[in-house]
DRENBA-123236 format. One record per residue (C-alpha): residue in three letters; z, x, y. Coordinates in steps of 0.5 Angstrom, whole numbers, plus 2048, in hexadecimal, padded with zeros to 3 digits. Layout:
DRENBA-123236
AlaZXY
...
//
This chain:
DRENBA-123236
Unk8077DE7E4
Unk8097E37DE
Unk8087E27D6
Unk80F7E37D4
Unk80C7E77CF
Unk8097EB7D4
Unk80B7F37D4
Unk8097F27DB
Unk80B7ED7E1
Unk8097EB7E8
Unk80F7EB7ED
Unk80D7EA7F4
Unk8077EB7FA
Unk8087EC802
Unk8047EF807
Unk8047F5808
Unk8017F880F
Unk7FE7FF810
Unk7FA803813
Unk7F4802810
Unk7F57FA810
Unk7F87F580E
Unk7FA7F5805
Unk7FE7F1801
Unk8037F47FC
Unk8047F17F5
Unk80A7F47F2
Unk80A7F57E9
Unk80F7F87E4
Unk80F7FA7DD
Unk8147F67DA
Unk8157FA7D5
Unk8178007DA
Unk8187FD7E0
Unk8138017E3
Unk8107FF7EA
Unk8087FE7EC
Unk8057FB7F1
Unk7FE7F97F3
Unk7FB7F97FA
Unk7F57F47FC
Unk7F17F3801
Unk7EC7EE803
Unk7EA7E87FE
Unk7E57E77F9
Unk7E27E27F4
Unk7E27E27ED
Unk7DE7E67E9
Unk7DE7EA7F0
Unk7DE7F17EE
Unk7E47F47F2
Unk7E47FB7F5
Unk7EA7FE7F1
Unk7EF8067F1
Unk7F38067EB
Unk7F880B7EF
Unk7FE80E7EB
Unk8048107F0
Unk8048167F3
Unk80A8177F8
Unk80981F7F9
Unk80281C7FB
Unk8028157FE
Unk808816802
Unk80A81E803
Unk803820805
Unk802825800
Unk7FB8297FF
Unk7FC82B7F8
Unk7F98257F5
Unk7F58207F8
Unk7F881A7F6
Unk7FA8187FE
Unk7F3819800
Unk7F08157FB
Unk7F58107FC
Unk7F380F803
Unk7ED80F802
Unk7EB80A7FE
Unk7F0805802
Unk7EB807808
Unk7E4805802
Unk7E87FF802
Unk7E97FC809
Unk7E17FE80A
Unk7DF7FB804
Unk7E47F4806
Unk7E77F4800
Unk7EB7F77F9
Unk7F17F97F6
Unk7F48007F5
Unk7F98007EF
Unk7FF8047F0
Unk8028077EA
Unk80980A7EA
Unk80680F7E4
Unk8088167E9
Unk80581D7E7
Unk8008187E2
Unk8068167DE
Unk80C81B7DD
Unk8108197E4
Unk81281D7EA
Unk8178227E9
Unk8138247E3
Unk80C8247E7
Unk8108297EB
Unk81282C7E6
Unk80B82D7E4
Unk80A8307EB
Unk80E8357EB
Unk80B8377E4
Unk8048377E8
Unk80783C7ED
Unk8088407E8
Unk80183F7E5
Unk80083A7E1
Unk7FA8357E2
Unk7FD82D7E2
Unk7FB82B7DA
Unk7FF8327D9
Unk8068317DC
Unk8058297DA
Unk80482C7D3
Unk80A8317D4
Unk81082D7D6
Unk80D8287CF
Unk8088237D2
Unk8028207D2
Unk7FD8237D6
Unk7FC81B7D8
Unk8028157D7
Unk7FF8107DA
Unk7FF8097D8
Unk7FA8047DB
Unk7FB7FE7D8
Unk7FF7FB7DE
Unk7F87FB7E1
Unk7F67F57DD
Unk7FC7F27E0
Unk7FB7F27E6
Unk7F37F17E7
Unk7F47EB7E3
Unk7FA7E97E8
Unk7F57EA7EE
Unk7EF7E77EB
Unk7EB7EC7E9
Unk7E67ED7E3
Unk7E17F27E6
Unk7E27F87E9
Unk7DF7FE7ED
Unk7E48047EC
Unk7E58097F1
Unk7E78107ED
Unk7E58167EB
Unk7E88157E3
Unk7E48127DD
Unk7EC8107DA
Unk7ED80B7DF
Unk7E68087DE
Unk7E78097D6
Unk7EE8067D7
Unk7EB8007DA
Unk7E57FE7D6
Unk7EA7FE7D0
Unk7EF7FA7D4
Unk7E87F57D5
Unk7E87F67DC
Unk7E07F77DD
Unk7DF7FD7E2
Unk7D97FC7E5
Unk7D78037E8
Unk7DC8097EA
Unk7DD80C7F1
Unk7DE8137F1
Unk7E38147F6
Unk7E381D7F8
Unk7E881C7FE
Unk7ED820800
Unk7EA8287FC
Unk7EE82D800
Unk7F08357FE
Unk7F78337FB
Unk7F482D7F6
Unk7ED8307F4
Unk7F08347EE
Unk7F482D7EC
Unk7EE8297ED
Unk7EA82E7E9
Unk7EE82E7E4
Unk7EE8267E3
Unk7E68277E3
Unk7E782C7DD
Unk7ED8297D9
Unk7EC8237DA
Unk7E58217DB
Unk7E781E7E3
Unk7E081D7E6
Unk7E08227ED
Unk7D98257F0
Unk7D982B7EE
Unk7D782D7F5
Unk7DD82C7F8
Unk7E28307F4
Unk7DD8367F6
//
């Protein structure tokens, strides 16, 4: 099912239960890195159907440890909840953590955080980009799944660029404003002031 002049290629599917329903879980890697991704399906949809879709980058602090200095694991379970509603969509989930530059290093920019810097600062600080993120395994994946047209859930015009230029038609952008607490509204400020992050701007108040 691969070009075998593909950066990219398709491993495996399963079903995978949870407990907002059942999903099925695709696996992806990068062949030049190794780098795993996976994309999580629900429903079905015809073709040139345009699909619900979150393009999610990895977020253990987040997604898995409950943290509330991002919002990474908010927005996640929401959009898999906007999607059992709706009957159908795809979250793509990208191993690109801390938008790029890796665990270890993403706590390391935290810990310069706490001692006042802003998440682009401490990004720029230990040498980096204030985002690394690649998307173009995307094209991949929706192809793989039959998907052309999408309705995008997300709150940044990268990810709705990065898709267009891949030709994935976005057809419309569902803002996704979940999971704003006390600990992240300085974090999400910052999105919305360095990197052009679309919140409403009532809820950083």
């Amino acid at each position: 099912m691969t070009n075998a002049d593909s950066p990219f290629e398709y491993i495996s599917s399963a079903k995978l239960p949870t407990r907002f329903g059942q999903f099925t879980i695709h696996g992806f890697v990068e062949v030049a890195t190794d780098q795993e991704h996976v994309a999580l399906s629900y429903g079905e949809w015809q073709d040139d159907e345009v699909v619900p879709i979150r393009i999610h980058s990895e977020c253990l602090t987040g997604d898995a440890l409950f943290s509330t200095r991002c919002d990474c694991g908010f927005q996640l379970e929401k959009a898999l909840q906007n999607i059992v509603e709706h009957g159908k969509g795809v979250i793509l989930y990208l191993r690109q953590e801390g938008r790029g530059i890796g665990l270890l290093n993403k706590i390391r920019a935290y810990h310069l955080q706490d001692n006042g810097m802003d998440t682009v600062e401490a990004n720029e600080h230990l040498g980096f980009d204030a985002d690394l993120r690649d998307y173009r395994i995307c094209r991949f994946m929706l192809d793989h799944l039959n998907i052309r047209k999408v309705q995008l859930m997300t709150n940044n015009p990268r990810k709705i660029k990065a898709l267009t230029d891949l030709g994935i038609e976005v057809v419309s952008r569902t803002p996704i404003d979940h999971g704003i607490t006390d600990d992240n509204k300085g974090y999400i400020r910052t999105k919305t002031q360095k990197l052009g992050h679309e919140f409403d701007p009532h809820l950083l108040k």
